[in-house]
SEGU-997057 format. One record per residue (C-alpha): x, y, z. Coordinates in steps of 0.1 Angstrom, whole numbers, plus 5000, padded with zeros to 4 digits. Example, Ala and Ser with C-alpha at 12.3 -4.5 7.8 and 13.67 -1.06 7.14 Angstrom:
BEGIN
512349555078 513749895071 
END
This chain:
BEGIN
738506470270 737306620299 739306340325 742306450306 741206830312 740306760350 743206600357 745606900341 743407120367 744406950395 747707220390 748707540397 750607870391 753107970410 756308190402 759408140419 759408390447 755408400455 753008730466 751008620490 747708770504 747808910538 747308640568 745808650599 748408810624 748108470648 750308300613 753708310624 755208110598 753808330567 757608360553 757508010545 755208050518 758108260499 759407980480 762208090469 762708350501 766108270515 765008270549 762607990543 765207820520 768007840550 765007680567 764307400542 768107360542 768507310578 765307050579 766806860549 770406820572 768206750602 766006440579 768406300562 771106240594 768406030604 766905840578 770005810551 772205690581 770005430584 771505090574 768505000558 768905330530 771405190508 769904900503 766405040501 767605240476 769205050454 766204860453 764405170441 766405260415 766904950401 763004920400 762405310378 765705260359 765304870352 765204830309 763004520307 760304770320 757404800297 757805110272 754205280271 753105350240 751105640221 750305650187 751905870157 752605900124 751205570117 753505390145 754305420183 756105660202 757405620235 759205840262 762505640275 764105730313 766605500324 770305570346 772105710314 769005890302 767906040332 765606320317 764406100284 764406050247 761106070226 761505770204 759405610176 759105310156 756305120136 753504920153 754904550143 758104640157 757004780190 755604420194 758404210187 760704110218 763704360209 762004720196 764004890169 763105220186 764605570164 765405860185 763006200179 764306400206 767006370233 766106560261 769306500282 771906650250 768706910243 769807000281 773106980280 773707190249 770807470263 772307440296 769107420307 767007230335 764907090306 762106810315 759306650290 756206740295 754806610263 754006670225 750906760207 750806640169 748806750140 746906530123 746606320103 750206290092 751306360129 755006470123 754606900131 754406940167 754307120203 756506990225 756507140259 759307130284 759207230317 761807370340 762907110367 759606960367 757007250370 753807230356 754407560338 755807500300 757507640275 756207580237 757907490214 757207380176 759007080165 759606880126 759506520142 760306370106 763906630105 763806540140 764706950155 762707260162 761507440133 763307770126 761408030135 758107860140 755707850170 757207970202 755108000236 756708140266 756807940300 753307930317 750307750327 748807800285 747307550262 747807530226 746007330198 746607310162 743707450140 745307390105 749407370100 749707730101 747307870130 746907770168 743907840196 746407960220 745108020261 747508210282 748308520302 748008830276 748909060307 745909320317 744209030341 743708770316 744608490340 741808360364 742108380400 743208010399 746008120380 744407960345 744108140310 740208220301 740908410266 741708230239 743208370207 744308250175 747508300162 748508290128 752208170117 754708430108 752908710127 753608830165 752208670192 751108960201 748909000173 746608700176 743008740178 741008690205 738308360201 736908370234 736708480264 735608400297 735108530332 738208590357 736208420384 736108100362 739007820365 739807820330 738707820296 740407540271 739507440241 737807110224 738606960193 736506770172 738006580144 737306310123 739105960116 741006140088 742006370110 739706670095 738706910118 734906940122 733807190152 736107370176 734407410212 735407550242 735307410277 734507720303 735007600336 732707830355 734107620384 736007290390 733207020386 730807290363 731707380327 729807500300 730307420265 730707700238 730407610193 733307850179 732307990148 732508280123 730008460146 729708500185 730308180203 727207940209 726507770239 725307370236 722907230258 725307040281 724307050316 726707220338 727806890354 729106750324 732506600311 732806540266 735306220262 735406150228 734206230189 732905920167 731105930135 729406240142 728706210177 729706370207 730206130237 729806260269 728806130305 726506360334 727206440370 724006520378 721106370370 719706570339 715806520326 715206130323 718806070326 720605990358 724006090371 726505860352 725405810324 726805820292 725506010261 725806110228 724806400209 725106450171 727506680159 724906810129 721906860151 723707040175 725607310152 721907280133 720207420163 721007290199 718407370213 715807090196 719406840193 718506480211 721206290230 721205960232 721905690257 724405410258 725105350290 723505420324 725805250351 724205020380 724505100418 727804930424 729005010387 731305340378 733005420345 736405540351 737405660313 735805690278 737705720245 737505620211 739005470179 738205510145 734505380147 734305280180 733605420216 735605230243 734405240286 736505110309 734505090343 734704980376 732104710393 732604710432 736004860422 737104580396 737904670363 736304550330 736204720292 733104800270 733104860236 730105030219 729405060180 727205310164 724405140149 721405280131 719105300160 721205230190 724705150199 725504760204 727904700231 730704390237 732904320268 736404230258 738203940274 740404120301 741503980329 739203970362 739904100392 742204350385 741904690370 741704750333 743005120318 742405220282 746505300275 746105480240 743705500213 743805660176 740905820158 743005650125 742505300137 740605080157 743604900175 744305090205 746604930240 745004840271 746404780306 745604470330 747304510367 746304360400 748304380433 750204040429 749504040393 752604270370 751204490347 750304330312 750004530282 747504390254 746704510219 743004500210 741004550181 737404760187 736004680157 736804270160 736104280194 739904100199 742604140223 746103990225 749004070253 751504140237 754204280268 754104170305 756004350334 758204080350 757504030388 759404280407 758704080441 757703790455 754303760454 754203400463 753503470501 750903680498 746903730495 744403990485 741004050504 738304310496 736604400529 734204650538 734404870571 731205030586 731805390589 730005650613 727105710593 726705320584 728105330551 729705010537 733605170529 735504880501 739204840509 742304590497 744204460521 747104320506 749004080533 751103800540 749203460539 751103250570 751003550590 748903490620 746903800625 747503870660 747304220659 751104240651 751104290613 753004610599 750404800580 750505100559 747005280549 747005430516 744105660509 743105960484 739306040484 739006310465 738206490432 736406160420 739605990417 739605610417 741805340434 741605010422 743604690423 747204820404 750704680408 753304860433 756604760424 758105010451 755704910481 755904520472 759804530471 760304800499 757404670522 755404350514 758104180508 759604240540 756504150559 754604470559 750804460547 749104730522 745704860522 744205070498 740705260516 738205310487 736705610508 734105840497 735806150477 736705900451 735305800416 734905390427 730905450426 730805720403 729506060406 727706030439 730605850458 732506150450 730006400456 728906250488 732006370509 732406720484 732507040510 730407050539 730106670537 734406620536 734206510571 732706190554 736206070537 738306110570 735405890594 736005680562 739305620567 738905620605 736205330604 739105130581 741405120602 739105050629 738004760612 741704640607 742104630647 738504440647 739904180629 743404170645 745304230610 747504550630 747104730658 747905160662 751605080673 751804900637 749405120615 750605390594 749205610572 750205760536 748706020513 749906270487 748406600477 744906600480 745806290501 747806500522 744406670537 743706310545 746706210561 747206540581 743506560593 743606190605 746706290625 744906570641 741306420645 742506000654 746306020664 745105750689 744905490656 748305450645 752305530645 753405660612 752105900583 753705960556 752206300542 753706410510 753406690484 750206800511 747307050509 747307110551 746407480559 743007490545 742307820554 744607970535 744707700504 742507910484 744908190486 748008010476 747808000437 745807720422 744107700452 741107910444 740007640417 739407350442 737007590461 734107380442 735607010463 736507210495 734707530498 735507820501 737208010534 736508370528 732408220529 731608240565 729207940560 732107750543 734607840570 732707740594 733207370584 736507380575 738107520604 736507220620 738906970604 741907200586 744807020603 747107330604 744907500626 743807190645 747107120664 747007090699 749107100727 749306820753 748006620727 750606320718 750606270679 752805990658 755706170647 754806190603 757406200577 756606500559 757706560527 757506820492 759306990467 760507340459 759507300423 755407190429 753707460413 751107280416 750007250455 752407460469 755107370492 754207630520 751907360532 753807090545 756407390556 753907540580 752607240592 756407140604 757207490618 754107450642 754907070651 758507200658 757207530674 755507270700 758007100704 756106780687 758406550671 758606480631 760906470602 760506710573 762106690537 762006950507 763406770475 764507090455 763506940419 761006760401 757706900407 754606770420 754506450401 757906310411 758806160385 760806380364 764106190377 763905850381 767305880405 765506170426 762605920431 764705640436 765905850469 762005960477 761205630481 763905490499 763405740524 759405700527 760505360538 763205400562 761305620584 758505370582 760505090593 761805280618 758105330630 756405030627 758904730621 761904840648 
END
């Protein structure tokens, strides 16, 4: 529960033409924050002319990019599934169904060789006859017979939805039913005829992170206007979303609410006839699952005789009894070089996938009278293992196995046997034959043993020569472990180039204190992190800084921009997409104020004082000779905003510095809204690295 509710934070609110706060007068490129402002469009315009002369006249783009789309269109691709109404459901994008169709069809049939799938929803003719710029974002069933539903759609990718109420056994939108306008909301079913709706009720009801904090139910057949407030936080929270508990017949037991006081602190409130109560959940806290009567939940922090990471349960009874004498429980405290990664549950059953010196394995525990009993399912080893999709009906749920040379497997288990069986394999998308994957660990400056994959050809003499790209993320407690990369195999490693994923601190690979050891004043951590990698790539001869590159996306983008700024000296190309860059200003820009808890926060003098230190935007300097990066977002990202990687171009163009910049105008911050759009992104991505490190 609360992964899935992190991760939907990591988003923002944005409208289409933006207010901004006032800027220091030194800021000359403040207009480029106007998204929509047609001065910074004509700009965007004139960049994308400028970009693509270059990189789409390359003679390596048409074939790079028919190499793309062939990958993300390709139909022997495996479907991912999600359980409904007693079968699987499956979202479907392929060259004549560009923007999707929901589809179902029952479990036995989903695992034969040829699916007879049965359309719900098709969102290209939904689009076509709206005339509207209509992408899935997703559907939210009631249980347990799972056929009313909120489907939300999104225009041209934006995180912001519109709600809608959909029959999926008539298979259309119910007449006059449940209607939310577009916004960053949440919505969950109480019963068929009421919802615990978040969203902006005008009169300041939206945090300063742009999130809802007052929740309200709303009955059917009266105005949304009417519903009735629930609960209600504070505006300086990040959000407030709700929690609910049901059991495996799909009964609804407790309704709680998650207050984000900030990013990485919540507390947890029992909704009730009378006021709200608050449980005894420390602040560091995230609830994952609901299983015969017990809340599961891991810690943060360490908390009494507990330590950070571990995993808990409280009963559900003792704690609407009286939480303050309720006892959790433990079932799992993870070891020094151990990390869980998820937690969910089946019908009976609680499963943990977790990581152990970043390889995946999966845990199932089993209520038992006294204690939970715990068995590790027969995965495969050395790869990483992802809990796909579970139901609280059932205990069969799907389970992912990838490696870097190994194509993703899908495999349907049984919790309460203890069972798996693969039941779909990704065929190879390149030829791994040729190459080899080491784990190695770089030194960084404060002596702290940093895990990375290098992923590289095995006859290659490592001379110093080797193309390399450095991927790295280390943030928000994020993992990176061994997964397949259809794109980067066919585009790059097939073509000689090496990978490398940096494990640096900011992620989850450790747990809790991995991430928290490079959180705000420490951030300086991740990037001598992913210095000391690459460092130890020359050390070894693998590549050299006229072969290195870098890439990173969003919170990635601090990464890869900061590395440019602080160690241009250790390679040629970075590829900085979808960025954060200007990080005095990122808490201004909406959405930004709720990642104040993993940065800091600028208007704190204190806080500034570190973060001017590294913020790239403002760390540009002249006579200094940088690589020339690639950077690239979209118009559409409401969720880090696009003024970022604008700005950060103006300057390098203002000096005269050389790069390339690109806005795709569609698709959002995920990029995957249009498999043809990222067919293009990353054919592009790898022209202009080729053109840096190969030519």
């Amino acid at each position: 529960m609360r992964r899935a509710y992190v991760a939907s934070l990591l988003t923002g609110l944005l409208t289409s033409s933006v207010a901004t706060a006032e800027a220091p007068p030194q800021d000359p490129f403040l207009w480029l924050e106007e998204v929509q402002g047609e001065k910074a469009l004509e700009w965007v315009r004139a960049q994308n002319a400028r970009t693509l002369a270059v990189l789409e006249k390359d003679p390596r783009f048409e074939t790079f990019h028919a190499q793309a789309l062939e990958l993300l269109t390709s139909t022997d691709r495996i479907p991912s599934p999600g359980f409904r109404a007693g079968g699987v459901d499956n979202f479907w994008q392929d060259r004549g169904n560009p923007r999707g169709i929901w589809r179902h069809t029952s479990l036995d049939g989903y695992t034969r060789a040829q699916t007879p799938w049965e359309t719900v929803l098709d969102v290209d003719a939904l689009a076509k006859a709206e005339k509207a710029n209509w992408i899935w974002k997703g559907s939210n069933c009631l249980p347990p017979a799972d056929q009313r539903c909120l489907v939300s759609l999104s225009n041209g990718g934006k995180d912001a939805v519109e709600l809608r109420e959909f029959d999926a056994a008539a298979k259309h939108f119910v007449e006059g039913g449940f209607q939310v306008p577009e916004g960053k909301l949440s919505a969950s079913w109480l019963d068929l005829d009421t919802l615990l709706v978040g969203r902006d009720w005008g009169g300041d009801t939206l945090t300063e992170s742009g999130y809802p904090f007052v929740l309200k139910r709303w009955k059917r057949g009266t105005p949304l206007s009417e519903a009735q407030e629930s609960f209600r936080g504070e505006r300086t929270d990040v959000s407030a979303s709700p929690v609910l508990l049901r059991d495996a017949d799909g009964a609804l037991r407790a309704v709680l609410v998650n207050r984000a006081v900030t990013f990485f602190e919540s507390e947890y409130y029992l909704l009730g006839d009378a006021a709200p109560v608050r449980l005894p959940f420390p602040r560091k806290s995230s609830l994952h699952a609901f299983v015969d009567g017990q809340v599961v939940f891991t810690i943060e922090e360490d908390w009494g005789r507990f330590k950070q990471g571990a995993l808990l349960a409280y009963p559900l009874a003792a704690l609407k009894a009286d939480p303050a004498k309720a006892k959790p429980t433990l079932l799992f405290q993870p070891g020094a070089r151990q990390a869980i990664e998820s937690v969910a549950a089946t019908r009976g059953q609680v499963l943990v996938s977790l990581y152990e010196d970043v390889k995946g394995a999966l845990d199932v525990y089993t209520p038992g009278k006294n204690r939970w009993s715990r068995k590790r399912l027969a995965l495969p080893k050395n790869a990483s293992v992802a809990i796909t999709v579970t139901s609280s009906s059932h205990d069969r749920f799907f389970v992912k196995s990838q490696g870097f040379l190994a194509p993703t497997s899908l495999w349907l288990a049984d919790a309460k046997a203890g069972t798996v069986k693969k039941v779909k394999s990704l065929p190879a998308r390149f030829d791994a034959s040729k190459l080899q994957v080491d784990q190695s660990w770089a030194k960084s400056k404060d002596g702290t043993r940093i895990p990375y994959f290098l992923v590289r050809p095995k006859a290659r003499k490592l001379d110093g020569t080797l193309p390399t790209l450095v991927y790295g993320y280390g943030g928000f407690q994020v993992s990176k472990p061994p997964v397949y990369l259809p794109e980067e195999g066919k585009l790059w490693m097939e073509r000689g180039g090496a990978y490398v994923v940096a494990n640096i601190r900011g992620g989850g690979e450790f747990g809790p204190r991995w991430h928290q050891a490079a959180l705000r004043e420490h951030r300086q951590r991740a990037f001598d992190d992913f210095a000391a990698v690459m460092e130890d790539l020359v050390r070894r001869k693998v590549s050299s800084p006229r072969h290195m590159g870098i890439y990173g996306r969003s919170n990635g983008g601090v990464l890869t921009s900061v590395a440019m700024t602080q160690r241009p000296d250790l390679f040629n190309a970075a590829v900085i997409e979808s960025p954060l860059i200007d990080m005095m200003r990122y808490h201004l820009l909406p959405a930004g104020a709720s990642w104040v808890g993993e940065f800091g926060n600028p208007e704190v003098p204190g806080d500034a004082a570190f973060i001017s230190k590294y913020s790239a935007y403002q760390n540009l300097r002249e006579g200094v000779r940088y690589p020339a990066p690639y950077i690239t977002t979209n118009t559409k990202d409401d969720r880090v905003h696009p003024g970022h990687a604008r700005k950060f171009a103006a300057r390098l163009e203002a000096m005269g510095l050389p790069y390339l910049y690109y806005e795709n105008t569609d698709g959002g911050h995920s990029n995957d809204s249009d498999p043809m759009l990222n067919a293009r992104r990353w054919a592009l991505h790898h022209v202009y690295l080729s053109r840096q490190l190969m030519d």
